[in-house]
N, C-alpha and C positions, 0 to 999 in steps of 0.2 A: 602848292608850290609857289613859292614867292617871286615877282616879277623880275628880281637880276637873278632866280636862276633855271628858268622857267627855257629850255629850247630855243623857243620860237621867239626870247630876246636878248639871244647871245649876240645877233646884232641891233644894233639900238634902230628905231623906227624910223630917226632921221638918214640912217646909213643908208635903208634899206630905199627910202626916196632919194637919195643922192646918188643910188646907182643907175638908176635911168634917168634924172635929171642932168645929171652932171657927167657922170665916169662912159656909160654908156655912151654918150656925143661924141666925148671928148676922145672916143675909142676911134684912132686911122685907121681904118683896116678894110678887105673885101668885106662887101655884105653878105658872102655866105659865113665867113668868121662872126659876124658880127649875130646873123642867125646863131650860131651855137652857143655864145655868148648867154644870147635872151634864152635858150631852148634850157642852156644849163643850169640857170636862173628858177625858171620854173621847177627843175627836178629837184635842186637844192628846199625849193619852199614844200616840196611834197612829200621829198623821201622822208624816213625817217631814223632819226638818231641816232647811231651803234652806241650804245648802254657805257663802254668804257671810255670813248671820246666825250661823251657828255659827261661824264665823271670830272673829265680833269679840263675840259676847258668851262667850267663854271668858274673854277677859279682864276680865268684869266680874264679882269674887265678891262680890257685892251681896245676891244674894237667898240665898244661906247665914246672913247674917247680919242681914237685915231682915226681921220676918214682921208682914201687913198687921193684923194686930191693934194694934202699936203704933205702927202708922204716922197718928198723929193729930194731932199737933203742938197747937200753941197758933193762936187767931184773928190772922189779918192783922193789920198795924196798919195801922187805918183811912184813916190818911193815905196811906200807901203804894198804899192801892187807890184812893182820893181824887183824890190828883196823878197815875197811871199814868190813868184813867178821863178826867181834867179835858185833859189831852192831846193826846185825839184828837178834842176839839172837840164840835159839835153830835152829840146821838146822841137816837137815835130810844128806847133799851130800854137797860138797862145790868146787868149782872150779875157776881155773885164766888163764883169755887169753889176754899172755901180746903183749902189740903192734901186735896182731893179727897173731903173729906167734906161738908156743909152749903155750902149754896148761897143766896144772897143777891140779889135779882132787884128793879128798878124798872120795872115796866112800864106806862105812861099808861094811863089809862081808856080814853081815846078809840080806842088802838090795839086793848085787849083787847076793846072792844064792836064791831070789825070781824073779829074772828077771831084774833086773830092769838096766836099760842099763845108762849110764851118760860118756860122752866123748868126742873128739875133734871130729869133721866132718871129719877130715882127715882122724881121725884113725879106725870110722866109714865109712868109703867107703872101706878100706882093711876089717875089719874084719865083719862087720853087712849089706851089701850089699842087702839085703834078706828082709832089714827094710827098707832100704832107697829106692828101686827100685818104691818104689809102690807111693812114695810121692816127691822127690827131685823134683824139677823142673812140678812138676803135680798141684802144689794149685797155686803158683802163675809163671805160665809157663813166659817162656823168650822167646816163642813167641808173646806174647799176650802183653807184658810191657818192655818198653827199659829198665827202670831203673834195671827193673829184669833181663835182658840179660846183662846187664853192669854188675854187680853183678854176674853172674856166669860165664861169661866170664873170672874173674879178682879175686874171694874170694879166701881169703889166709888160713883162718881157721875159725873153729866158732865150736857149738857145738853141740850135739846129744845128748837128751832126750827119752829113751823109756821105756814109762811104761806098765807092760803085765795086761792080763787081770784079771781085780776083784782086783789088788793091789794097796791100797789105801796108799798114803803116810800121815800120819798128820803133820808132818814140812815141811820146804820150800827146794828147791831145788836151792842152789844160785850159780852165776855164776857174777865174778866182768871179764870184759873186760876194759884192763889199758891204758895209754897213755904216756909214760914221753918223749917224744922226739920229736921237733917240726919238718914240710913240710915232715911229711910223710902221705902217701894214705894207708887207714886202710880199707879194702875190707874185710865183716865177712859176714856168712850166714851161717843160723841154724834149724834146725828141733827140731820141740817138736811132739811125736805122742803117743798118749794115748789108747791104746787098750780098749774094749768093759767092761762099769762095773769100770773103773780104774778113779781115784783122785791122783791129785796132787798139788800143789802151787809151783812157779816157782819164784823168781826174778832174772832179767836181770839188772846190776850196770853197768854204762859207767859211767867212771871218770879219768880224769887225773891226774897222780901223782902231776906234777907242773903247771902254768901257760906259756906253750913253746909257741913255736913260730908256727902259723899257720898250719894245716893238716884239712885234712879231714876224717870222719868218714863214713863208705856207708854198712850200715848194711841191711839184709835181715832173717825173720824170720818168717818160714812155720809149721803154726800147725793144728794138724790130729787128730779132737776129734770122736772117733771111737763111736757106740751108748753107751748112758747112762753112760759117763765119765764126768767127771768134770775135767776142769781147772783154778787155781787161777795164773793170773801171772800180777804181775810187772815191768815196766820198767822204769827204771829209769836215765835219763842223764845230768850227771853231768860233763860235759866235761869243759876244760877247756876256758878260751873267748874269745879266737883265733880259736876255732874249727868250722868247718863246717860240721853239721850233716847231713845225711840222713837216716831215716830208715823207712821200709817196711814192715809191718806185715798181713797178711796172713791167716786166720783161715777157715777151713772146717768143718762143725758141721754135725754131725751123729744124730740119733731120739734120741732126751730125752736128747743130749747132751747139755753142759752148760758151759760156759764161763764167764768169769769175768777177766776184765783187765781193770789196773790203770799207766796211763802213767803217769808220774809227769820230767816236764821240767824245768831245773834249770840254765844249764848253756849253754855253745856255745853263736858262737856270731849269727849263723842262725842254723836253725832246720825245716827241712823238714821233717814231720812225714804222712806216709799213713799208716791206719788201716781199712781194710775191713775184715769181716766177712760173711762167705755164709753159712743163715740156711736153708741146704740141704735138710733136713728129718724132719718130722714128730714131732711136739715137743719139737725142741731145741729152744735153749735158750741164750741169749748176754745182757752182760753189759758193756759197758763202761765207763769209769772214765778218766777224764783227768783233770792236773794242768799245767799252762803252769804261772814260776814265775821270769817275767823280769823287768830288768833294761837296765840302760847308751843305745847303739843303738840296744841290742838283738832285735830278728824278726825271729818269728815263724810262721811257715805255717804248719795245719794240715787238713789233707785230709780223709774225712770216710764214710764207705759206709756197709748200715746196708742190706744186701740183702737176704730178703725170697721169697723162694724157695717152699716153701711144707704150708700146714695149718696147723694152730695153731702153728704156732713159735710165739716166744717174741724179741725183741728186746727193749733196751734203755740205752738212751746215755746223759751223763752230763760232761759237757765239759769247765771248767774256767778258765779265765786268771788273773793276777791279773800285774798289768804293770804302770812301773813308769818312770821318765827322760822322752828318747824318744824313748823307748821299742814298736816295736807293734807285733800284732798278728791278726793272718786271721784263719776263723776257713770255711769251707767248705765240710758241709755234705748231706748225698742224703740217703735217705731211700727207697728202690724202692721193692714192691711188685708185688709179678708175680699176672700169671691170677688166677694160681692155689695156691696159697697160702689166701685162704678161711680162715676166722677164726683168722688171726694174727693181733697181737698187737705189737705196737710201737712208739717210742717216741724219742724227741730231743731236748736238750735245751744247749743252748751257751750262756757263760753272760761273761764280760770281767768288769773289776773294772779298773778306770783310776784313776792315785795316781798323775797325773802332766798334766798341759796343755800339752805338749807335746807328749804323749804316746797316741798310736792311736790301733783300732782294728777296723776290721768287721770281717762283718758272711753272709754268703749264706745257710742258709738252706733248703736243696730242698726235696721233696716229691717228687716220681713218682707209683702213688697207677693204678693199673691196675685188680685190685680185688674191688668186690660189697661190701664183707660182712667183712669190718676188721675198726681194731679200734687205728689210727694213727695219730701223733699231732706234731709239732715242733715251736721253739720259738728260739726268741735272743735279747738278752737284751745288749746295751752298756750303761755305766754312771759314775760317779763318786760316792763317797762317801756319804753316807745320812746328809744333814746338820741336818737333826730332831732328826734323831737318835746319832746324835755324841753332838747335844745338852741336850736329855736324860740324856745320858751316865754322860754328866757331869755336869749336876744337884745333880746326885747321886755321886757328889766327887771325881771322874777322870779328870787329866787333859787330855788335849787337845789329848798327842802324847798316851796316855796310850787309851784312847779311839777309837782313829783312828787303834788303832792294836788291839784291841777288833770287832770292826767292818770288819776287814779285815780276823782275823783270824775265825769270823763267816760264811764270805762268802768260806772260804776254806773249815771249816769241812763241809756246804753243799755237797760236794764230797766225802771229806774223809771219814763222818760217814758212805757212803752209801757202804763201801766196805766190804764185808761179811768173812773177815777174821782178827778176834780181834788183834791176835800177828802181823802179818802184817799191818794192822790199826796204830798201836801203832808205829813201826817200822819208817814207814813214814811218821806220824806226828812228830816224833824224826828230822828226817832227814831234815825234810821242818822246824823245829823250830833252827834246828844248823845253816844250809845255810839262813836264815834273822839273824839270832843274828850276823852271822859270816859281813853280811853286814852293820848291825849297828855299832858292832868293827868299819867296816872300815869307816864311816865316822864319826864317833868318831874323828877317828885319820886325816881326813882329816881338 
């Protein structure tokens, strides 16, 4: 194996001293953060590799040539977080983490005099300590996952969500993380933790101000649904086509607790997404949603894992691509039921829409049922476009292109109707209808 693509010099040797010379120091934080830091450090140098991560990050020689020192960029321009913000309509809290350094927060009186916590991770390790001891590094440990030891070895900021018990928010709680500056390493990780009885809806926006020059994105996101909480949350990346994504998501469900999450992927030129949920207790509950909407060579790999834990949990998952040029997408999920999880239901389906010879997808979806009495299904469909139905269509008077986006735009609300939260619903079929028209403009002009 030849030295650029050999493991153990995905990062280059000077990186690897510049994290304790340099990033390490320069790290403000209590010194037990700062122990988990060096602890995660260690795991990352000892775990080793998942086989399909080191597949696709050979290809990315990003961090030989970007080191988080100068990964600082310039401040958003305001309007850009302004108009991306103004959006998504009523919001309860709103916040900005630009280039993953300095954080920007609007949170009402009337919310913070009921508890309710919204802030940078940073600023939560000095001042909420007492919140985060119980969860940072416990759902998804940096013993257990390199990528997660990579990640807290190396995050630079990210944010803190707490909401107390019994308080229910009805708006969203949004948070735009920005990008304007290209060959920077953008290292975020974040807590969401919902105490017992408590609602909230979440969106997470990654976008980049401009189309810069190549960076990386390596996000991580641990959430703590305490019993009988609900969470709605969104994520949404819209990074720019040079970007290399990764991100992490994390979920611990309590009895009675309930989850709903809508990834929708739009931009980057790769996107590595893992979304595991573990229904812990007695009762809870998971849905997932996913859109994944590519062109020209995007390639997206997402990774999900539905695992019950206790009886009578639910899970299910709906997961679509829709992929043109020579766009592909890999979808790979495992639903695994314990012994003791009696009584649970779940499901899974992945379907990908091919819009060009050229654009490719699969799916592996796996089953591992280790319980007698439960009721579990999964499916994947690849294809193209219905020739019957697109001749229907235009029968009734549609031409050709007006039909083939009638068709396409049916198999998206497949997903999108299925998300249980109307103004949010509306929101990101907004968003998914500007990001195609915004593609149509372009080859308009092409």
């Amino acid at each position: 194996m030849s030295e650029s693509t050999s493991p153990k010099t995905l990062l280059a040797p000077d990186f690897r001293s510049h994290y304790r010379s340099d990033f390490l120091h320069q790290a403000a934080e209590p010194e037990w953060a700062s122990a988990l830091r060096s602890q995660a450090w260690e795991h990352y140098q000892n775990l080793p590799e998942p086989l399909p991560v080191q597949r696709t990050l050979r290809r990315i020689p990003l961090l030989d040539e970007a080191r988080l020192n100068a990964a600082i960029g310039q401040p958003v321009d305001s309007a850009f977080y302004s108009n991306r913000r103004e959006s998504w309509g009523t919001l309860a809290a709103w916040g900005e983490l630009s280039n993953a350094q300095e954080m920007t927060v609007v949170l009402p009186a009337e919310l913070a005099d009921k508890g309710l916590i919204f802030c940078s991770l940073a600023e939560a390790l000095a001042q909420h300590s007492d919140k985060i001891l119980p969860h940072l590094d416990h759902i998804l440990p940096a013993a257990k996952n390199r990528e997660a030891a990579l990640n807290l070895a190396y995050w630079q900021n990210g944010f803190f969500v707490y909401v107390p018990r019994n308080l229910q928010i009805a708006e969203p709680l949004y948070l735009l993380q920005s990008l304007n500056q290209g060959q920077q390493a953008l290292f975020t990780r974040s807590l969401i933790v919902l105490e017992q009885g408590a609602m909230a809806a979440v969106v997470c926006d990654f976008a980049a101000e401009s189309q810069s020059a190549a960076s990386l994105s390596h996000d991580v996101l641990e959430i703590a649904l305490a019993d009988a909480s609900e969470l709605k949350l969104v994520h949404l990346q819209n990074w720019g086509q040079e970007v290399h994504a990764h991100s992490y998501t994390q979920t611990q469900l309590g009895r009675d607790a309930r989850l709903t999450q809508f990834n929708l992927s739009l931009g980057g030129s790769y996107h590595y997404a893992q979304s595991q949920t573990l229904l812990q207790d007695k009762g809870s509950e998971s849905l997932f949603l996913g859109l994944n909407i590519g062109g020209g060579q995007q390639h997206f790999r997402q990774q999900t894992l539905q695992d019950h834990r206790s009886p009578h949990t639910k899970s299910d998952l709906v997961y679509h691509s829709v992929l043109k040029d020579e766009a592909y997408a890999f979808f790979n999920g495992l639903i695994y039921v314990d012994p003791l999880a009696q009584k649970s239901e779940s499901g899974q389906v992945s379907k990908s829409l091919l819009l060009s010879d050229k654009a490719r997808a699969d799916a592996i979806p796996n089953l591992e049922i280790l319980a007698d009495d439960v009721q579990s299904g999964h499916g994947a469909a690849i294809g193209s476009l219905d020739p019957e139905q697109r001749f229907y269509l235009m029968s009734r008077g549609f031409d050709r292109q007006t039909a083939d986006t009638l068709l396409v735009e049916g198999f998206m609300e497949e997903v999108l109707l299925r998300f249980p939260h109307a103004d949010l619903q509306r929101q990101v079929a907004a968003h998914l209808s500007l990001h195609l028209l915004s593609e149509s403009d372009e080859r308009s002009e092409a």
